[in-house]
C-alpha positions as CSV (number, residue, x, y, z in Angstrom):
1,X,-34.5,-10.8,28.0
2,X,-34.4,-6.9,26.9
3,X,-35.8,-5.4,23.7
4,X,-32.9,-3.6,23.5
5,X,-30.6,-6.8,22.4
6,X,-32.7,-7.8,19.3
7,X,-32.4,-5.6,16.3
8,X,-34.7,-6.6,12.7
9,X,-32.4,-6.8,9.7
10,X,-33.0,-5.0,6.8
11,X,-34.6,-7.2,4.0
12,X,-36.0,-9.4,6.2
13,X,-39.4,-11.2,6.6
14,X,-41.4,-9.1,8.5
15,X,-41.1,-10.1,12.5
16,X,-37.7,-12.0,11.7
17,X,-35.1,-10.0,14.6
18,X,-31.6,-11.7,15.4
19,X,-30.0,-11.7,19.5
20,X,-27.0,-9.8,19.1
21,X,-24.1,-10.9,21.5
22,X,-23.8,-8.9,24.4
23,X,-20.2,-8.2,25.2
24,X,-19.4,-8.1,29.3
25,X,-17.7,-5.1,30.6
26,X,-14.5,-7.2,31.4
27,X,-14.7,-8.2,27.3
28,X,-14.9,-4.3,26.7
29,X,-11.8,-3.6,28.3
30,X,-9.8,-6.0,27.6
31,X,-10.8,-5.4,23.6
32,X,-10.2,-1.6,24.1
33,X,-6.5,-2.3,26.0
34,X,-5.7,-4.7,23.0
35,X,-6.8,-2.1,20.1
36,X,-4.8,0.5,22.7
37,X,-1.4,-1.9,22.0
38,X,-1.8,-1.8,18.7
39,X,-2.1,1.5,17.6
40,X,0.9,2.1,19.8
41,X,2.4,-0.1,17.7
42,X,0.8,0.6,14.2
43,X,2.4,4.3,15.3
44,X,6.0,3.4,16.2
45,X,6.4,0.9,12.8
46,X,5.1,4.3,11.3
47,X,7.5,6.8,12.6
48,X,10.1,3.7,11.6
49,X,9.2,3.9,8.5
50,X,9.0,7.8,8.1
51,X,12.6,8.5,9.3
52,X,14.0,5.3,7.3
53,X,12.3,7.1,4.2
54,X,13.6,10.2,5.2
55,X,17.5,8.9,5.4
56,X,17.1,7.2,2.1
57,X,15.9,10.6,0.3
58,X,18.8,12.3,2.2
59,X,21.2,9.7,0.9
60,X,20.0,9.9,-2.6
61,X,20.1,14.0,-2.2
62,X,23.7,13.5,-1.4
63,X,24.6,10.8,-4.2
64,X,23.0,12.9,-6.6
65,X,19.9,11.3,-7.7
66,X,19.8,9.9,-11.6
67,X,17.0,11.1,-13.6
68,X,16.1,9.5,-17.0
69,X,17.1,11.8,-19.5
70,X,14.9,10.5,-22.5
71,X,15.7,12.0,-26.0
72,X,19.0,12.3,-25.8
73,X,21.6,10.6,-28.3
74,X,23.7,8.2,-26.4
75,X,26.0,5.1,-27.2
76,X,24.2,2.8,-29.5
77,X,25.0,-1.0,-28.8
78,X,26.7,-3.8,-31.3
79,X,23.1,-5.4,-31.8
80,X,21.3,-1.5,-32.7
81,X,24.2,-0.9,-34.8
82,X,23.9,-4.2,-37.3
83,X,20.1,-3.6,-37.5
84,X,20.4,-0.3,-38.5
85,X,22.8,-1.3,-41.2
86,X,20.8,-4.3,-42.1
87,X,17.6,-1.7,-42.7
88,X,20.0,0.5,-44.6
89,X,21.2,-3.0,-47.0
90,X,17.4,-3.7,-47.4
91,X,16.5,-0.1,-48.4
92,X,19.7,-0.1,-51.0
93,X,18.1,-3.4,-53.0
């Protein structure tokens, strides 16, 4: 056994240390040429997503994008319309 794979946690009883797991060389690389694969394909899903954003914000460029135009006097429904008059009726009595 080597000194070097015990380490003393913090906060506890003095002399208390805990093995760590020693990882085999073979274990190393196999971990590193998983996390390898991965990325690669964290990377392509991300350039994916980056040009499928892209042609959407082109699309909407082209179609003319609606904006909410807030404060501005537009069509007023059946149902605004016969509270409106019903607040007026109520205001008259």
């Amino acid at each position: 056994m080597n000194i070097n794979d015990f380490v003393i946690l913090p906060g506890s009883k003095a002399g208390t240390s805990v093995r760590l797991k020693t990882k085999t060389v073979k274990e190393l690389q196999l971990e590193k040429v998983q996390l390898e694969t991965e990325n690669r394909e964290m990377e392509k899903k991300l350039r994916e997503l980056q040009s499928s954003m892209s042609r959407e914000k082109e699309e909407r460029k082209k179609l003319g994008a609606y904006h909410w135009k807030s404060g501005q006097a537009g069509s007023v429904t059946i149902r605004a319309r016969i509270l409106a008059q019903s607040n007026e009726n109520r205001r008259k009595v």
